[in-house]
KOLDOVEX-952498 format. One record per atom (N, C-alpha, C): residue in one letter; residue number from 1; z, x, y. Coordinates in pm, whole numbers, plus 50000, padded with zeros to 5 digits. Example, Ala and Ser with C-alpha at 12.3 -4.5 7.8 and 13.67 -1.06 7.14 Angstrom:
rest, nr, z, x, y
A, 1, 50780, 51319, 49431 .
A, 1, 50780, 51230, 49550 .
A, 1, 50780, 51320, 49670 .
S, 2, 50708, 51285, 49775 .
S, 2, 50714, 51367, 49894 .
S, 2, 50787, 51290, 50003 .
//
This chain:
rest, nr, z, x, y
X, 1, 50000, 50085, 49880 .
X, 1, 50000, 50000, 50000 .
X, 1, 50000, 50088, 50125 .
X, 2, 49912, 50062, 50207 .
X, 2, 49917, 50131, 50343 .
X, 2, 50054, 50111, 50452 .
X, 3, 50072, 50219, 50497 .
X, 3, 50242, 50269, 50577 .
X, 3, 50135, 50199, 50688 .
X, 4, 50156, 50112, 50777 .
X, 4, 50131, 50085, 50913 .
X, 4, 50213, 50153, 50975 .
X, 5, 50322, 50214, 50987 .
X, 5, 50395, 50264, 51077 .
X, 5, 50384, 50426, 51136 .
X, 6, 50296, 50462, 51033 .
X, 6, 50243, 50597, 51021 .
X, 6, 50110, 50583, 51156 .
X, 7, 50104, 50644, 51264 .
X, 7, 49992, 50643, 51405 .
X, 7, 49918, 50750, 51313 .
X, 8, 49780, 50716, 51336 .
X, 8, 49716, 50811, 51314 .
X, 8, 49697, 50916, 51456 .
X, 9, 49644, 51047, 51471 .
X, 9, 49655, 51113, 51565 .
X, 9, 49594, 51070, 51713 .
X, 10, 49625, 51131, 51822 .
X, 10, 49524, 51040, 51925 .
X, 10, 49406, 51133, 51907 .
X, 11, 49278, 51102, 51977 .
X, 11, 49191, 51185, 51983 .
X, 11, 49189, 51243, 52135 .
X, 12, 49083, 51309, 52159 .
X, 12, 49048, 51381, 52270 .
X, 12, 48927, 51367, 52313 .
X, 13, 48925, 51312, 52438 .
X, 13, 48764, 51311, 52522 .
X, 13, 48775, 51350, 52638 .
X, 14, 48675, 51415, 52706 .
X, 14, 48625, 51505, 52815 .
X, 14, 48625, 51415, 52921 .
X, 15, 48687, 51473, 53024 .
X, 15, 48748, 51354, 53146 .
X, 15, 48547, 51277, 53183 .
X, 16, 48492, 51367, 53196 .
X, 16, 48352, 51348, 53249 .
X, 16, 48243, 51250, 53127 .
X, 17, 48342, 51216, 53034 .
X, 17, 48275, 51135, 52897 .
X, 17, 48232, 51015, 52949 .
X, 18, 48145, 50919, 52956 .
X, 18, 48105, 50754, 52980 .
X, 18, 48182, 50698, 52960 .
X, 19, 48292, 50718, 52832 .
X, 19, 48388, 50605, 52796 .
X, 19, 48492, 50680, 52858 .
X, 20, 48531, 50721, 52920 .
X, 20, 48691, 50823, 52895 .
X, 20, 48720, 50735, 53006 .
X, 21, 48664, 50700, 53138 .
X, 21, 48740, 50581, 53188 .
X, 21, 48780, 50477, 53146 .
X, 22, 48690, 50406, 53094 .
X, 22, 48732, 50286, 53055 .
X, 22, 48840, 50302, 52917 .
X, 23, 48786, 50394, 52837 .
X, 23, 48930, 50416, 52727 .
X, 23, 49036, 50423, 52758 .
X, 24, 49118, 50497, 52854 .
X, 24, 49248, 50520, 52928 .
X, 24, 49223, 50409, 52997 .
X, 25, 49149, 50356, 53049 .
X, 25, 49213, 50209, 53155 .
X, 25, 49277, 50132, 53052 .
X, 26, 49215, 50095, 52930 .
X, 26, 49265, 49978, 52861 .
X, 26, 49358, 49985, 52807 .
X, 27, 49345, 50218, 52729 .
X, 27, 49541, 50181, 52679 .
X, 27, 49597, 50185, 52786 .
X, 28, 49619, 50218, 52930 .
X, 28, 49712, 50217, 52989 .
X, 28, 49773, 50024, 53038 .
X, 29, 49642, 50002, 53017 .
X, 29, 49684, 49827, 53092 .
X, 29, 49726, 49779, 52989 .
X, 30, 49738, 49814, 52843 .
X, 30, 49787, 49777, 52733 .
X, 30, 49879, 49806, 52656 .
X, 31, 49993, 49925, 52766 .
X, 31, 50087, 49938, 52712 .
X, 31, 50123, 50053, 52651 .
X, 32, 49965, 50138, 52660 .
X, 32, 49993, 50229, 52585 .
X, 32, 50049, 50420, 52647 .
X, 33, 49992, 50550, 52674 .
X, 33, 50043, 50627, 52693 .
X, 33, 49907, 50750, 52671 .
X, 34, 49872, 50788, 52761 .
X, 34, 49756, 50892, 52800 .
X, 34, 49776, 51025, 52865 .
X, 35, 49756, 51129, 52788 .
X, 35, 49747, 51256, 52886 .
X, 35, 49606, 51296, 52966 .
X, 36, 49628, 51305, 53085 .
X, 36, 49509, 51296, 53170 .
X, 36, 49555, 51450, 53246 .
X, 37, 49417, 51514, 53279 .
X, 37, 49426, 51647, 53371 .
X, 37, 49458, 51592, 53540 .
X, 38, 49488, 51684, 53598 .
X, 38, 49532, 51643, 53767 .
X, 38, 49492, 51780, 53817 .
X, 39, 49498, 51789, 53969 .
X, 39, 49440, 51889, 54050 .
X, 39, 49561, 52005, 54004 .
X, 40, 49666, 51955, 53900 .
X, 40, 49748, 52098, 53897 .
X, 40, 49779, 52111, 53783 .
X, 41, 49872, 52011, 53707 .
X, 41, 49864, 52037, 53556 .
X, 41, 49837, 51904, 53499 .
X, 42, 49831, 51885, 53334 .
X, 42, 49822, 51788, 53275 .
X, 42, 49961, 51704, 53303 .
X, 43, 49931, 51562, 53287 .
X, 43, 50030, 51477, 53336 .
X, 43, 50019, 51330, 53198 .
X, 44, 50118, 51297, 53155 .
X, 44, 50134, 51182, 53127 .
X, 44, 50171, 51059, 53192 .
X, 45, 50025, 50904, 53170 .
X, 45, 50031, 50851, 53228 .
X, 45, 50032, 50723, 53127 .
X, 46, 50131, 50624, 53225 .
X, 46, 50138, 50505, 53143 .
X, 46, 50145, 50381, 53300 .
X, 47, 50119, 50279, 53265 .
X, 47, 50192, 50179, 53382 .
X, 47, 50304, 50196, 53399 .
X, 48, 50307, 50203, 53564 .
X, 48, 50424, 50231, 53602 .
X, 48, 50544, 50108, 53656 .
X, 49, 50494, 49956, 53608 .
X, 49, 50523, 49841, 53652 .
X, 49, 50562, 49791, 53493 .
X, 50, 50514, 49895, 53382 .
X, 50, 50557, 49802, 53228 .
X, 50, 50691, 49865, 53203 .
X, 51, 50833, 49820, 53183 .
X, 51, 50937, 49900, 53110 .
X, 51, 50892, 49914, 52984 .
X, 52, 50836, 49881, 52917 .
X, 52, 50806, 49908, 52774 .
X, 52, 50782, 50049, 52749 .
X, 53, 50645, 50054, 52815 .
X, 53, 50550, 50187, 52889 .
X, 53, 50692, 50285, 52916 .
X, 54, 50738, 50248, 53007 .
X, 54, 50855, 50341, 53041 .
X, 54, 50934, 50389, 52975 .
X, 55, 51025, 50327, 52907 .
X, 55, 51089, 50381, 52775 .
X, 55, 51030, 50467, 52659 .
X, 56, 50869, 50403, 52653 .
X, 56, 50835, 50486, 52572 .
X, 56, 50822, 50657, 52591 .
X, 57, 50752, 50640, 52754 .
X, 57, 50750, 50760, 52804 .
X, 57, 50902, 50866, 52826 .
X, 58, 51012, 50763, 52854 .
X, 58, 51163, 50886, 52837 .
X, 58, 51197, 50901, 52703 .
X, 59, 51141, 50826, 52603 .
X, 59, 51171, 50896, 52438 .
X, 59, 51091, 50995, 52458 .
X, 60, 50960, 50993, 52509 .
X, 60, 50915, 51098, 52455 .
X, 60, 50940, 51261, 52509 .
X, 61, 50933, 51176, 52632 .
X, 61, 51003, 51323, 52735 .
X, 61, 51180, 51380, 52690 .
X, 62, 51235, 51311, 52646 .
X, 62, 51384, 51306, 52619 .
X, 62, 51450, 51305, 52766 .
X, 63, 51389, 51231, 52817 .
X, 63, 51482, 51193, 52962 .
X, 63, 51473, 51101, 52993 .
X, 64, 51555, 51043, 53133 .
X, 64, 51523, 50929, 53229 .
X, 64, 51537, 50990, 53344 .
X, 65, 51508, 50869, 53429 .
X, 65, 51568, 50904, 53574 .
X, 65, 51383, 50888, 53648 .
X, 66, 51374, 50942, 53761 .
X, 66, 51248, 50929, 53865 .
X, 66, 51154, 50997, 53810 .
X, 67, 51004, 50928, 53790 .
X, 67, 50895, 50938, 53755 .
X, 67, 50786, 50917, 53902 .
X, 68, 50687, 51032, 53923 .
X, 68, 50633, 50972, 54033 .
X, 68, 50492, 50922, 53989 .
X, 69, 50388, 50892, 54083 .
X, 69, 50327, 50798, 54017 .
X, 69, 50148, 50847, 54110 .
X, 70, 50025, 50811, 54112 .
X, 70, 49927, 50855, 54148 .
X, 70, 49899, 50749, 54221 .
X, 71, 49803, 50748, 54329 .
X, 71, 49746, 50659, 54410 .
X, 71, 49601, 50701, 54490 .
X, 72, 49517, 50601, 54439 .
X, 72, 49383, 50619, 54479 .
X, 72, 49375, 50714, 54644 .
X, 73, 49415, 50701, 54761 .
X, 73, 49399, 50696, 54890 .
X, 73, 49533, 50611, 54982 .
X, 74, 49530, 50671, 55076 .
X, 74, 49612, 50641, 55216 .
X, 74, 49632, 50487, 55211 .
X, 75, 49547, 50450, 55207 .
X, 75, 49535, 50303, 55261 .
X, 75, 49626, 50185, 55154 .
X, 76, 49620, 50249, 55037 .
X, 76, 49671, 50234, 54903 .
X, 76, 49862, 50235, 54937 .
X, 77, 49861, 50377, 54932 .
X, 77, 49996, 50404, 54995 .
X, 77, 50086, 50343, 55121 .
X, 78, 50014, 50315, 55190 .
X, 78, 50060, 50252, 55310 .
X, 78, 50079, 50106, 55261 .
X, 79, 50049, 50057, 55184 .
X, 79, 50122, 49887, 55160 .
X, 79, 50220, 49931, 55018 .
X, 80, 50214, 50032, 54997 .
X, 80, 50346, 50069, 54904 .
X, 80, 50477, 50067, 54979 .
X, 81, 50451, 50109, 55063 .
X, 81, 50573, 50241, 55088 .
X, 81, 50676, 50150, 55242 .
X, 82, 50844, 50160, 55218 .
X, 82, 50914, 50071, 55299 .
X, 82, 50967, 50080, 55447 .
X, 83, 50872, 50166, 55522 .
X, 83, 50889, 50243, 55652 .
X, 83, 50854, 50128, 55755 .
X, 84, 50898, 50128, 55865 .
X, 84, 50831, 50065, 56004 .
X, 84, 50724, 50091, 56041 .
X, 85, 50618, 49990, 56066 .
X, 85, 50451, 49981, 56043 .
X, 85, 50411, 50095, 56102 .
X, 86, 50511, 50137, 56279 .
X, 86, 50474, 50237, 56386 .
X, 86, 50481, 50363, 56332 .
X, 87, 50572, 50348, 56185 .
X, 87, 50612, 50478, 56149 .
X, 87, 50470, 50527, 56019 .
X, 88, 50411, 50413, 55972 .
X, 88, 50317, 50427, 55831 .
X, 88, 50209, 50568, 55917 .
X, 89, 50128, 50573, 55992 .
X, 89, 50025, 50678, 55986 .
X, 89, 50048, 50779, 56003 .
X, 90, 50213, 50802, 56056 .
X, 90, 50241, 50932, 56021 .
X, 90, 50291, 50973, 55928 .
X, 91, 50351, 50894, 55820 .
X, 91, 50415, 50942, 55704 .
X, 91, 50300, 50984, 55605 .
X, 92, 50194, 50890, 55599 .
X, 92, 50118, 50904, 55491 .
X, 92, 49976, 51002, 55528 .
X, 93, 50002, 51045, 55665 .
X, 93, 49930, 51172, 55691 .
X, 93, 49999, 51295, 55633 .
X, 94, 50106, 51308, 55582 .
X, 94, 50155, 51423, 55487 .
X, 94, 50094, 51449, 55389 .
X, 95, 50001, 51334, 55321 .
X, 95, 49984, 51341, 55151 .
X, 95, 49846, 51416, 55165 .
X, 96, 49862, 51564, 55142 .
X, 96, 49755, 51631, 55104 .
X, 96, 49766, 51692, 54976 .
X, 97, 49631, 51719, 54908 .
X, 97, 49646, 51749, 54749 .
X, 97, 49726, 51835, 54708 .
X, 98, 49774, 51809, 54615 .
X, 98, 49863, 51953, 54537 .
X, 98, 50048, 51900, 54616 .
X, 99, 50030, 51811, 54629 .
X, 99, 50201, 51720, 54742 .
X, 99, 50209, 51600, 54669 .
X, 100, 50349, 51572, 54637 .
X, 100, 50389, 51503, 54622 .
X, 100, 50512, 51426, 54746 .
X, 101, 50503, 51331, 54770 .
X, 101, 50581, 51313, 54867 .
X, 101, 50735, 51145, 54808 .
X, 102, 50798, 51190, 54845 .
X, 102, 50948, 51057, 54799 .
X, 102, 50954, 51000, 54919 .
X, 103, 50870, 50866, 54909 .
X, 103, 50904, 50755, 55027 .
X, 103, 51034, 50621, 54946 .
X, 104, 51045, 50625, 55040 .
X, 104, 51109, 50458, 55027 .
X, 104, 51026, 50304, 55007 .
X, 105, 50986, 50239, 54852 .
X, 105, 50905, 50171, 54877 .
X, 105, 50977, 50036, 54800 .
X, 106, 50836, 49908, 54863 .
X, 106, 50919, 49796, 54855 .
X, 106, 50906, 49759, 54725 .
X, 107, 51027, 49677, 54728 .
X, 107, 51008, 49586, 54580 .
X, 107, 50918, 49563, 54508 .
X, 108, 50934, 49562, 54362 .
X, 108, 50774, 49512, 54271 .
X, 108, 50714, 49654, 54217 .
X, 109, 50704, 49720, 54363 .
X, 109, 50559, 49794, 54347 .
X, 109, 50558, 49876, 54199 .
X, 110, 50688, 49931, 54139 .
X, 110, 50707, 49987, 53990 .
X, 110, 50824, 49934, 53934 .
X, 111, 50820, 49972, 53803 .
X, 111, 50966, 49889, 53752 .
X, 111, 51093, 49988, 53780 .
X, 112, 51190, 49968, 53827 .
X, 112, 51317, 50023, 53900 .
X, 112, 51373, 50142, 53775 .
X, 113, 51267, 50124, 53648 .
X, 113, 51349, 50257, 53624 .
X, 113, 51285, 50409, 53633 .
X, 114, 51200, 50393, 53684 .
X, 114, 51151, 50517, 53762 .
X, 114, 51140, 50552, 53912 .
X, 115, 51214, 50462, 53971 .
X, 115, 51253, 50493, 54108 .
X, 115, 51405, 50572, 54118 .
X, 116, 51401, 50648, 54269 .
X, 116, 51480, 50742, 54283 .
X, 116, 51574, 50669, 54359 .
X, 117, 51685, 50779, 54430 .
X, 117, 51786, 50672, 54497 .
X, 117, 51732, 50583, 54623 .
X, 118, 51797, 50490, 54630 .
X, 118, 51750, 50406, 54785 .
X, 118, 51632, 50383, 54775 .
X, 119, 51578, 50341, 54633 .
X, 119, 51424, 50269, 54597 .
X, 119, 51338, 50387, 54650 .
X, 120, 51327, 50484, 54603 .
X, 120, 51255, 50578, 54663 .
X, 120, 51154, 50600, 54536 .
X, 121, 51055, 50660, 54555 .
X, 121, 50942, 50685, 54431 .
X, 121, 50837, 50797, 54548 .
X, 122, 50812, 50883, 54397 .
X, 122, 50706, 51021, 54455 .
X, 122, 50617, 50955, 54419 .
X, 123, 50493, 50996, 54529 .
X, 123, 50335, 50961, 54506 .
X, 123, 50283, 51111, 54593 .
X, 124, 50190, 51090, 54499 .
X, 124, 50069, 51176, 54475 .
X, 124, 49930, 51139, 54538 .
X, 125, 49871, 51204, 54564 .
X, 125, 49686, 51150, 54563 .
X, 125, 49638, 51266, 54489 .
X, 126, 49618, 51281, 54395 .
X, 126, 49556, 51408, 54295 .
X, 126, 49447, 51426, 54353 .
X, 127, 49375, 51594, 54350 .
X, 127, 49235, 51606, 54470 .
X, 127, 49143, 51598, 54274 .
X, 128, 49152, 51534, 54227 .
X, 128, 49088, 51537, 54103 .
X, 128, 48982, 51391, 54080 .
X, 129, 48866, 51362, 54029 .
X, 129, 48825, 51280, 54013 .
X, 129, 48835, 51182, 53941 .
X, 130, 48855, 51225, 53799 .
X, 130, 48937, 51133, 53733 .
X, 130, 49048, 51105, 53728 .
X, 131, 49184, 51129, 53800 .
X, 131, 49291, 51046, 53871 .
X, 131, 49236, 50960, 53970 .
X, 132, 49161, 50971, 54040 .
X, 132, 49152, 50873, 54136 .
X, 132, 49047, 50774, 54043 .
X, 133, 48971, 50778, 53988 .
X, 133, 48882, 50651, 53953 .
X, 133, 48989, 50590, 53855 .
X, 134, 49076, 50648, 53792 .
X, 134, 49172, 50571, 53657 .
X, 134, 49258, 50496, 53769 .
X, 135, 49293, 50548, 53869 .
X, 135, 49397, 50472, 53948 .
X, 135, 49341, 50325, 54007 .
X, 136, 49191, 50369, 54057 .
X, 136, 49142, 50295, 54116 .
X, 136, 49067, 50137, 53967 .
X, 137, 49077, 50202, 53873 .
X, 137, 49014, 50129, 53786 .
X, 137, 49183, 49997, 53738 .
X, 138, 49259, 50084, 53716 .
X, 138, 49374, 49994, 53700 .
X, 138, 49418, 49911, 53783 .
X, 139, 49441, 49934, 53919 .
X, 139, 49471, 49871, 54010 .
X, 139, 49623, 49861, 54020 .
X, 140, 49712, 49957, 53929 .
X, 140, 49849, 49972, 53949 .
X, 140, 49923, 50130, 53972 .
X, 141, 50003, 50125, 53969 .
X, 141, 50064, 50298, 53999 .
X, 141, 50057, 50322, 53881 .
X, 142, 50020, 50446, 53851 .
X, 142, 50000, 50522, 53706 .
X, 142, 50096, 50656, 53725 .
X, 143, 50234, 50627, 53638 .
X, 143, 50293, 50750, 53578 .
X, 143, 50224, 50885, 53637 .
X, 144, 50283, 51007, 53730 .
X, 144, 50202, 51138, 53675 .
X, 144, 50312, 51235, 53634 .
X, 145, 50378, 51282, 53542 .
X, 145, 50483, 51373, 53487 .
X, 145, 50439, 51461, 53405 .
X, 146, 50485, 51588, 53416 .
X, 146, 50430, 51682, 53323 .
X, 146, 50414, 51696, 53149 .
X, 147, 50344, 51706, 53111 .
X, 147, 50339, 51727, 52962 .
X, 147, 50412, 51814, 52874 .
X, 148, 50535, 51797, 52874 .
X, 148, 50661, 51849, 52794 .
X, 148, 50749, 51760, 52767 .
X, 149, 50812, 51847, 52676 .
X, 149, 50980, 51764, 52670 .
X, 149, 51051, 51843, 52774 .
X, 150, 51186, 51778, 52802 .
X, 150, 51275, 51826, 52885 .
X, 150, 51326, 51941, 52849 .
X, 151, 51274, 52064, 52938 .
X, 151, 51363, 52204, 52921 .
X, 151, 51212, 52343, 52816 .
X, 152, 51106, 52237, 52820 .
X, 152, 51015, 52305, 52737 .
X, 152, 50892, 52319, 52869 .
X, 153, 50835, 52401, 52846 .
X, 153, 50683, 52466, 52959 .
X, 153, 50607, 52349, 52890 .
X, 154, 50531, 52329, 53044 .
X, 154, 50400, 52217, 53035 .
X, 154, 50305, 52257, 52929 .
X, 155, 50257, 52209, 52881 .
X, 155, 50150, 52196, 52782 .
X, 155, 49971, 52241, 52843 .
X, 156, 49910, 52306, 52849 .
X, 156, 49810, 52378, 52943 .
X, 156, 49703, 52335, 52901 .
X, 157, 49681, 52268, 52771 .
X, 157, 49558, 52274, 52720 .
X, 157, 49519, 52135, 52601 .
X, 158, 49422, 52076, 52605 .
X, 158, 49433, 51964, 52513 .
X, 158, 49468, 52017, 52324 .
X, 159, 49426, 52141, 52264 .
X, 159, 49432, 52109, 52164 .
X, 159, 49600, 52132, 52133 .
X, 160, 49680, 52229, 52247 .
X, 160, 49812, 52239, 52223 .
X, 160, 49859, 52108, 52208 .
X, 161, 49822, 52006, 52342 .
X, 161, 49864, 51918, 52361 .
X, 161, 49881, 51793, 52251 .
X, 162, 49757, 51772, 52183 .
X, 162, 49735, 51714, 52019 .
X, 162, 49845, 51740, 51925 .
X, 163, 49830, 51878, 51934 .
X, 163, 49918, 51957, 51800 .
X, 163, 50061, 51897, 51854 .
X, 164, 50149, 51923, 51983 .
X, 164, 50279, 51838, 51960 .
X, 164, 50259, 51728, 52024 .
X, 165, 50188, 51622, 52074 .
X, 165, 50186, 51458, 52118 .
X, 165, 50135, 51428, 52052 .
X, 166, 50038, 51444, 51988 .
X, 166, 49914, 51349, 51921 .
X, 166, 49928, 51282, 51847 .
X, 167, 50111, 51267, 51796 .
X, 167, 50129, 51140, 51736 .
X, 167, 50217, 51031, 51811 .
X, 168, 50222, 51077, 51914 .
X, 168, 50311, 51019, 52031 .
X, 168, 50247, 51011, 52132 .
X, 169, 50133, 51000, 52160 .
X, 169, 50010, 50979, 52270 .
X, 169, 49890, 50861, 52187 .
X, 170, 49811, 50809, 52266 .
X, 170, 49661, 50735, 52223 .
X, 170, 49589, 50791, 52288 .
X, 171, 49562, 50853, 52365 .
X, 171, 49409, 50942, 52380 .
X, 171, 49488, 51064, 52486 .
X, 172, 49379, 51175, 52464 .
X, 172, 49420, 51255, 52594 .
X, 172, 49255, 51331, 52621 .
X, 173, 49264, 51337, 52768 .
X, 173, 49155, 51327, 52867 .
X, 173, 49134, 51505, 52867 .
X, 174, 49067, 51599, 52848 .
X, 174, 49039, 51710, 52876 .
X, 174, 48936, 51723, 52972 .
X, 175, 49008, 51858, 53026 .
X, 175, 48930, 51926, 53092 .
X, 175, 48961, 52051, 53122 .
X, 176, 49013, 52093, 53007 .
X, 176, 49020, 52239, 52948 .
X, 176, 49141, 52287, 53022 .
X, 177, 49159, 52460, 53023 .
X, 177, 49316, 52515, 53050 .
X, 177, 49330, 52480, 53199 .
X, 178, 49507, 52383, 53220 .
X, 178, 49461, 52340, 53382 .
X, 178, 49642, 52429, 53362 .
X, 179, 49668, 52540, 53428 .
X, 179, 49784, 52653, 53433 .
X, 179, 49816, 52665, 53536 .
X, 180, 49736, 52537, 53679 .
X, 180, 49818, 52605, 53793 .
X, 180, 49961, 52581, 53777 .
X, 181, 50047, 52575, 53901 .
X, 181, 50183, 52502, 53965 .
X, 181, 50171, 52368, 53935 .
X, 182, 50267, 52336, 53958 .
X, 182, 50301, 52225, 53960 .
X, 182, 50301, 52118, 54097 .
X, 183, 50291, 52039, 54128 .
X, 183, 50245, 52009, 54294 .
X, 183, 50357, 52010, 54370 .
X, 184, 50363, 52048, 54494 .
X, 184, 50522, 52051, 54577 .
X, 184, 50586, 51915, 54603 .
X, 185, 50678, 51925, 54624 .
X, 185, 50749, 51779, 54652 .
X, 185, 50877, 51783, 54763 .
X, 186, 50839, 51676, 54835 .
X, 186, 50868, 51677, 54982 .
X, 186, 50935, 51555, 54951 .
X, 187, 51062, 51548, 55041 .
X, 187, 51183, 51380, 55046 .
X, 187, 51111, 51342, 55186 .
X, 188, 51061, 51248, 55221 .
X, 188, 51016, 51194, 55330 .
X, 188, 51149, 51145, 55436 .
X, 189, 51132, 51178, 55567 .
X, 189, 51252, 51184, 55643 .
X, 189, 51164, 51082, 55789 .
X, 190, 51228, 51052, 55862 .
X, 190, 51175, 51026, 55978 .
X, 190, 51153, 51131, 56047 .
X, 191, 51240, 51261, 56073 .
X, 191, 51268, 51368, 56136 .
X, 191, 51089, 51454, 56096 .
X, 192, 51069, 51393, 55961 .
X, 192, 50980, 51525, 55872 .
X, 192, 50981, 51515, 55751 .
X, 193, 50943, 51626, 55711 .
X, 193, 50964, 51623, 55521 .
X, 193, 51031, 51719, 55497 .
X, 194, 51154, 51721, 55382 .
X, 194, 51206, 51815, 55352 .
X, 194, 51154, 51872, 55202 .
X, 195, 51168, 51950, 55203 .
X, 195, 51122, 52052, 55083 .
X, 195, 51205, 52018, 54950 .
X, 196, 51167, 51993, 54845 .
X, 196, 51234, 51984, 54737 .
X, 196, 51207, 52070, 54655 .
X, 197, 51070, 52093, 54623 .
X, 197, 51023, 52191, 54510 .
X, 197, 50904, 52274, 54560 .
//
């Protein structure tokens, strides 16, 4: 009798593949869990509005706590985020690639267990193409966290990445060794941004 409980491995397709959008749109709108490349390292992405999604993603990471999340463009961000309207074009003139920035945003926009203190959540605009069309294809905040467990180095490369997720992932997106940094991350202030990482 066949073990259903046994996943078979995920596979791997080339961010630039015909299907590789639409494959990651559907597991992600379905609950499921994707490693996708970014302008700095590989990132695991799930909906960032499903707790399901979420939990799955801190088993796998062996943590909880603040997850930040990707966003197509400015314009995107600015009906996220919980600042005074006079204050929106200057905050979200910070977000240049390779930045992550911790605003204060309103209700809804993700499920509260990946927000930071005082409803705060990091966003991103990845300078990468396929983050922005997956973001833009979902139409919700998409998870971006590094590809490890807690206390272990990011994962650099899809076939590493297979060998320890690939039974704990449904697809992952290549585009070969991505070894930069990690993106900086700024607490958004009225004063400015302060430096975190």
């Amino acid at each position: 009798m066949e073990n259903n409980s046994i996943k078979m491995n995920a596979s791997i397709q080339a961010w630039d593949d015909n299907n590789a959008l639409e494959n990651s749109s559907n597991i992600i709108l379905n609950g499921g869990i994707i490693v996708y490349p970014t302008d700095t390292v590989y990132g695991f992405g799930v909906d960032a509005t499903n707790e399901n999604s979420i939990h799955r993603l801190n088993n796998l990471k062996n943590r909880t706590g603040p997850i930040s999340v990707i966003a197509t463009d400015r314009k995107v961000v600015s009906r996220w985020i919980d600042i005074p309207n006079d204050q929106i074009n200057e905050a979200i003139s910070y977000l240049e690639p390779y930045t992550t920035i911790i605003y204060p945003v309103k209700k809804g926009i993700v499920n509260e267990l990946i927000l930071g203190p005082n409803s705060t959540l990091g966003i991103r605009i990845p300078d990468h193409p396929f983050c922005l069309e997956i973001a833009k294809t979902c139409n919700i905040p998409i998870t971006t966290t590094s590809v490890n467990r807690t206390g272990q180095k990011p994962q650099s490369n899809a076939d590493n990445i297979l060998k320890h997720f690939g039974n704990d992932v449904d697809l992952i997106i290549d585009d070969g060794d991505l070894t930069g940094p990690a993106s900086s991350i700024y607490l958004y202030q009225r004063s400015g941004l302060k430096s975190i990482r």
